[in-house]
C-alpha positions as CSV (number, residue, x, y, z in Angstrom):
1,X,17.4,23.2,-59.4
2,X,15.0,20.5,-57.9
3,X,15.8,21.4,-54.9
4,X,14.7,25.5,-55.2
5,X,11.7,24.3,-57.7
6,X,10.7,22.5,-54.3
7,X,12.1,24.8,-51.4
8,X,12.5,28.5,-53.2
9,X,14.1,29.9,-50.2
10,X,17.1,27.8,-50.9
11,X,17.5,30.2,-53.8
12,X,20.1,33.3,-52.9
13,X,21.3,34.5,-50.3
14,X,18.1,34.6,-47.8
15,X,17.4,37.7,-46.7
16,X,14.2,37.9,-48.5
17,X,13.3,35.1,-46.2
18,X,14.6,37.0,-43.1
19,X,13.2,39.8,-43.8
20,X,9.7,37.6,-43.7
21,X,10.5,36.1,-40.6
22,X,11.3,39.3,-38.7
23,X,8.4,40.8,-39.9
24,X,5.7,37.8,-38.9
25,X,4.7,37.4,-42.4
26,X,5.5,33.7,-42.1
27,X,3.1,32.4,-44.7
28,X,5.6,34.2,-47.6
29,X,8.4,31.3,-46.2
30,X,6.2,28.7,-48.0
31,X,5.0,31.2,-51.1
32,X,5.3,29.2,-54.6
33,X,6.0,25.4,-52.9
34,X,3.6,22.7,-52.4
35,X,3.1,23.9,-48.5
36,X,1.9,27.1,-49.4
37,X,-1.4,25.5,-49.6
38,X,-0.9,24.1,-45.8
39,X,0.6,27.5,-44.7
40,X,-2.7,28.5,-42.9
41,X,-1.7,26.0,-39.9
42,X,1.8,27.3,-38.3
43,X,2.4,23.6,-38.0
44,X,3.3,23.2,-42.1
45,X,5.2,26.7,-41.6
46,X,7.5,25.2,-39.1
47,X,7.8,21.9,-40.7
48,X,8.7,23.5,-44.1
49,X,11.6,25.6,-42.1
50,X,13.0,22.3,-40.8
51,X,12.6,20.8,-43.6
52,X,14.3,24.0,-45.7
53,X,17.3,24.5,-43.0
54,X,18.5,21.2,-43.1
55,X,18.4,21.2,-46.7
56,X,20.2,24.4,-46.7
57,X,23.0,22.8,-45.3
58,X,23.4,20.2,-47.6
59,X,23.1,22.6,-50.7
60,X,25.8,24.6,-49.8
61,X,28.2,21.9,-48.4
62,X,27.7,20.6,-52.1
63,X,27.9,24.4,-53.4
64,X,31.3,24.6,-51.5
65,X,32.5,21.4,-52.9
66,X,31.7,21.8,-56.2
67,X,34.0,25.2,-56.0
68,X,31.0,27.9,-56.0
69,X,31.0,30.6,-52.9
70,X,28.6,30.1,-50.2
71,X,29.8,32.8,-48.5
72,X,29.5,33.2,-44.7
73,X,27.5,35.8,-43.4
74,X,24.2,35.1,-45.5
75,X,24.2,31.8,-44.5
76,X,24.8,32.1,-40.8
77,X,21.9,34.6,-40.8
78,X,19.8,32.4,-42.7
79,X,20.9,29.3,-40.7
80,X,20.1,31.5,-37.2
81,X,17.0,33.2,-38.3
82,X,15.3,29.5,-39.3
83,X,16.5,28.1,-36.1
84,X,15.0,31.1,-33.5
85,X,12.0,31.0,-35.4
86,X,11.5,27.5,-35.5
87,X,12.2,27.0,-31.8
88,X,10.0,30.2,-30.9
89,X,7.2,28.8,-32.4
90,X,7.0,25.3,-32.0
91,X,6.9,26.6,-28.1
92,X,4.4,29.1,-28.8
93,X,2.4,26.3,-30.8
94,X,2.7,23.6,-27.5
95,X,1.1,26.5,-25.3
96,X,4.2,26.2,-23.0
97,X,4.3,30.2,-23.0
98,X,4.0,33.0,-25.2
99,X,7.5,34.2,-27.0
100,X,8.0,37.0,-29.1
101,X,9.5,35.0,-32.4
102,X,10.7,38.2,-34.2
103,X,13.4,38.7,-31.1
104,X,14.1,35.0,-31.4
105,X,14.8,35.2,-35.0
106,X,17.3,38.2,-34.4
107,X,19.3,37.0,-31.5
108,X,19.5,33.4,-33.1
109,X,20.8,35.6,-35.7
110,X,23.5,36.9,-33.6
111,X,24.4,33.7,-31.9
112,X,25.2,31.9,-35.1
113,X,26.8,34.6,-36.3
114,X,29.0,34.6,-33.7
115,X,29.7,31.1,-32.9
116,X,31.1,30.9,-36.8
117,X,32.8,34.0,-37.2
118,X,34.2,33.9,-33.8
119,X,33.5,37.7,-33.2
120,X,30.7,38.0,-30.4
121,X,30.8,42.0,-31.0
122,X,30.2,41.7,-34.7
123,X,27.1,39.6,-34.7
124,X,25.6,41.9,-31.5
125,X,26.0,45.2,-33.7
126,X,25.2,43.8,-36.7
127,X,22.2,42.3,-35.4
128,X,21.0,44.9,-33.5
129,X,21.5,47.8,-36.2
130,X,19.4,45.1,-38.7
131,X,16.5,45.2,-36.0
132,X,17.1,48.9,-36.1
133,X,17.2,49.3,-32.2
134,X,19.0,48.3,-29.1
135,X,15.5,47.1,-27.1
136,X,17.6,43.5,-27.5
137,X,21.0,44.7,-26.6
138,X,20.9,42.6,-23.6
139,X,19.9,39.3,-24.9
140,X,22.1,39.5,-27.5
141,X,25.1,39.8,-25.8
142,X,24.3,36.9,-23.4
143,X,23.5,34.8,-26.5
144,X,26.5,35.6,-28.7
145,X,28.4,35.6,-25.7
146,X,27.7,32.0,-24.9
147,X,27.6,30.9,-28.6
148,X,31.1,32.0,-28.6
149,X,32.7,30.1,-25.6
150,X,30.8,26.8,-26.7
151,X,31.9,27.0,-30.2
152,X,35.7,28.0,-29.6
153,X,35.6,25.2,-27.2
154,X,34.8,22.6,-29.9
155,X,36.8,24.8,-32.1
156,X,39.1,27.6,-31.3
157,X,39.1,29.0,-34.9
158,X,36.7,30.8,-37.2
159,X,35.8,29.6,-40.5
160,X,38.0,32.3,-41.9
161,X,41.3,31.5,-40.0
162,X,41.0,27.7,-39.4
163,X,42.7,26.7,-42.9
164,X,45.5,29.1,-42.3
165,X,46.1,27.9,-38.9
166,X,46.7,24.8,-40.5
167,X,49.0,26.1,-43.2
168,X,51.2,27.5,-40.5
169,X,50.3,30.6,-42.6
170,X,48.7,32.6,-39.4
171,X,48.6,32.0,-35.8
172,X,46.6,34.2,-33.1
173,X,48.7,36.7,-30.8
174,X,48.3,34.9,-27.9
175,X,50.0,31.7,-29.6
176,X,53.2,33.6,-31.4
177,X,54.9,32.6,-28.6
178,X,54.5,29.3,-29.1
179,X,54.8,29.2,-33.1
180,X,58.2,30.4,-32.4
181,X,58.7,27.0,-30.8
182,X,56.6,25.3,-33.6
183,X,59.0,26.5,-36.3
184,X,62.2,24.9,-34.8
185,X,63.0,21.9,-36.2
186,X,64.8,19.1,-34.2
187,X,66.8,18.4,-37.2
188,X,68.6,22.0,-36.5
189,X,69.3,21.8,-32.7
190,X,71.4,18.3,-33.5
191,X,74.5,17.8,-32.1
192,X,76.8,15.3,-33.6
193,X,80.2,15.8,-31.6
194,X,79.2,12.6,-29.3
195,X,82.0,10.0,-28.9
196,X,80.1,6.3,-29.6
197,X,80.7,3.3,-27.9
198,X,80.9,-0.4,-29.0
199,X,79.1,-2.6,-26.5
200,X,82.0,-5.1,-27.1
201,X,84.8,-2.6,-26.0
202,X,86.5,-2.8,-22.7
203,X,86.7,-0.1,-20.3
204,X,90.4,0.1,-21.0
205,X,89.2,0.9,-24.4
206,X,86.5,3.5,-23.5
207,X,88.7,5.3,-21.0
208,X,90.6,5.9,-24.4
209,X,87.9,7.5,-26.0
210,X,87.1,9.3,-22.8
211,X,90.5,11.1,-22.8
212,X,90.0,12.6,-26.8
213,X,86.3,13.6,-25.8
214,X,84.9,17.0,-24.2
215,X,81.8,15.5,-23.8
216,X,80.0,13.7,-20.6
217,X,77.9,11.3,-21.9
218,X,78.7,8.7,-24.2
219,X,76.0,6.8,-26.4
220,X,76.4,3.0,-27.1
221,X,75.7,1.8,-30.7
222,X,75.7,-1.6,-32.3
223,X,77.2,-2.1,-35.9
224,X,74.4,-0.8,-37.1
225,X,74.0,2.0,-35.0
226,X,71.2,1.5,-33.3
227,X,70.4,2.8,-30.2
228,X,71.4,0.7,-27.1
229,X,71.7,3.4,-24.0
230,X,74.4,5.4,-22.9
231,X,77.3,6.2,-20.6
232,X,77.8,9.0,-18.1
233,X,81.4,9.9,-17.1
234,X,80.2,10.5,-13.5
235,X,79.3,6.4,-13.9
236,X,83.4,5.3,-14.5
237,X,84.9,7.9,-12.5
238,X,85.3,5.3,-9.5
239,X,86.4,2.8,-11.6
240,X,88.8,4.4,-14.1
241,X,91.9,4.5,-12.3
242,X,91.5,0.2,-11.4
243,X,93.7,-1.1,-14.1
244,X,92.7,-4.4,-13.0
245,X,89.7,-3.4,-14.1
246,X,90.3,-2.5,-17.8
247,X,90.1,-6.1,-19.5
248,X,88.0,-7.7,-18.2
249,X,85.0,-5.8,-17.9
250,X,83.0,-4.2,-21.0
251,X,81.2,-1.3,-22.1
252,X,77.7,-3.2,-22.1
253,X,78.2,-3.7,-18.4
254,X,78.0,0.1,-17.8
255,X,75.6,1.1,-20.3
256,X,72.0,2.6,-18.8
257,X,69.2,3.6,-20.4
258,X,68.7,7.6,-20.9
259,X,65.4,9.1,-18.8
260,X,63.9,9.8,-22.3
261,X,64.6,9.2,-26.0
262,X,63.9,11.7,-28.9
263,X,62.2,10.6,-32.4
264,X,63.4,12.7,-35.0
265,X,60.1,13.8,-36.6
266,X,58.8,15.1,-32.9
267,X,57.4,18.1,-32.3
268,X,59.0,20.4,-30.1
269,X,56.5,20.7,-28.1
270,X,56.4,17.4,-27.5
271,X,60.2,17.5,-26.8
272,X,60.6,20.2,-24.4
273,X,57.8,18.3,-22.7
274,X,60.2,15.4,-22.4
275,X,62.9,17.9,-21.3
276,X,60.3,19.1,-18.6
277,X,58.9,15.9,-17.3
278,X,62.5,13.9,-16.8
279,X,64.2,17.4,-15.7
280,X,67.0,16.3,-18.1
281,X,69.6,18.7,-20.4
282,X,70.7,16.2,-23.1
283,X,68.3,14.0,-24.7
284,X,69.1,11.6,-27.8
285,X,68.1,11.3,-30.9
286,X,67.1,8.7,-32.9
287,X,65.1,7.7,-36.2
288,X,64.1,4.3,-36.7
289,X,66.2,2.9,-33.6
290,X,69.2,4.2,-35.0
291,X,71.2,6.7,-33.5
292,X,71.4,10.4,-34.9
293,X,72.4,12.6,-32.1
294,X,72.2,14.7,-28.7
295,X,69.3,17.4,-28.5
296,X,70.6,19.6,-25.4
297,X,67.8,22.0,-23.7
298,X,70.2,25.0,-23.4
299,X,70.7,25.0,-26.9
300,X,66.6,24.9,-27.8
301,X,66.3,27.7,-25.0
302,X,69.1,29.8,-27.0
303,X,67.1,29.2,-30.1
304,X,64.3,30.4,-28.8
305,X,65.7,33.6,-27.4
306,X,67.4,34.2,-31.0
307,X,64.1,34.0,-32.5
308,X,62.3,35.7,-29.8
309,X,64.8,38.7,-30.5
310,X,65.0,38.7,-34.2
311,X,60.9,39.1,-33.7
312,X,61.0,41.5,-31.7
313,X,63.3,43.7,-33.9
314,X,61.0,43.0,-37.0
315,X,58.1,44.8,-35.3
């Protein structure tokens, strides 16, 4: 309430006060505050604009947090409206060059507008049927177009989307692809059918477990089960017929470590990356150091391609 008893354009929605603006009445921006008596110099004018536009966006940050509905489009136009005419005629003012504020007002308009919606079309149409004509079709689709690219490269979503994204609720069509990937989870792709090794056993013991496993690769756990490395059968083939061989040397003399290893809560983008960048089919698995598992990359691929189907079929 102090705040519109000091700065009545705060109160509503605005478009009383771009109306004013686009019209060149810019002594009704200061009508019923202290400035009003000041608004004779278009110095006060401006300074009251700043002054109102950066308290604008406090008020409604606190209006939002406080539950109330700021909406979106009001604002933007108030917030761009403010912003073209305070740049349009502090240069006017300096005698750098004569602009025409009211077109500054409208395609500020259009290049908020866009940049927070995220819809460069909307805020040129919108814009330009306000104005009622297209004299300013040009300029503002160079504004909103640039607006847009420099605010979906700080951040790729509107104001409308961005909480969804983050829900996992929505994703844009040129990322479904990827959410498929997003909503595996490593957890499902586990494969537990992995003969483990003792460090302490001998080979003569491992060959052992060799001949009862269809596996290739064989991970070495302490007591404990964490994590040491692993064993690849094309690593003992040479030796595995040297009986001599079989007592006297161990497991943790064969052991190596694997080209990556897999935490348990990473994302799969993160492990197909891994997959990728060590060109390797089986990864392991572990979760605090101790072992869980074998991720294979034909199986995330078959996953995929499951998911990618069943999609497809739901369209």
């Amino acid at each position: 309430g102090a705040l519109i008893f000091l700065m009545p354009p705060l109160f509503g929605e605005g478009y009383e006060t771009v109306n004013q603006l686009l019209s060149g009445d810019y002594r009704a921006v200061t009508e019923h505050s202290f400035f009003y008596a000041l608004s004779d110099n278009l110095w006060w004018i401006i300074a009251f604009t700043l002054l109102v536009i950066l308290t604008k966006a406090m008020a409604t940050s606190i209006t939002l947090a406080l539950g109330g509905n700021g909406g979106v489009f009001a604002p933007s136009m108030f917030t761009g409206a403010t912003l073209g005419f305070i740049f349009a005629a502090t240069i006017n003012q300096l005698g750098l060059v004569e602009l025409p504020i009211a077109d500054f007002v409208a395609v500020a308009m259009a290049g908020i507008l866009s940049g927070v919606i995220k819809s460069p079309l909307t805020g040129i149409f919108l814009i330009a049927e306000i104005t009622g004509g297209y004299a300013l079709f040009v300029p503002l689709m160079i504004v909103s177009a640039l607006s847009y690219f420099v605010s979906f490269y700080f951040e790729p979503h509107s104001i409308f989307t961005k909480e969804l994204y983050q829900k996992g609720l929505w994703v844009p069509s040129h990322e479904k692809d990827l959410q498929l990937l997003k909503n595996m989870r490593l957890e499902e792709l586990l494969e537990r059918n992995f003969s483990v090794v003792m460090p302490e056993q001998t080979l003569g013991q491992f060959i052992e477990i060799i001949a009862q496993s269809r596996r290739n690769v064989f991970p070495v756990t302490d007591d404990h089960r964490r994590f040491l490395g692993i064993i690849l059968l094309d690593d003992v083939r040479e030796i595995m017929f040297k009986p001599e061989l079989y007592e006297t040397t161990l497991v943790r003399d064969l052991l190596q470590q694997p080209p990556a290893i897999l935490q348990y809560d990473d994302r799969m983008e993160d492990v197909m990356e891994k997959f990728e960048q060590h060109q390797a089919w089986n990864l392991p698995v572990v979760r605090d150091e101790k072992y869980l598992g074998f991720v294979s990359k034909s199986s995330i691929l078959s996953r995929y391609r499951k998911l990618l189907q069943e999609r497809s079929e739901s369209v």
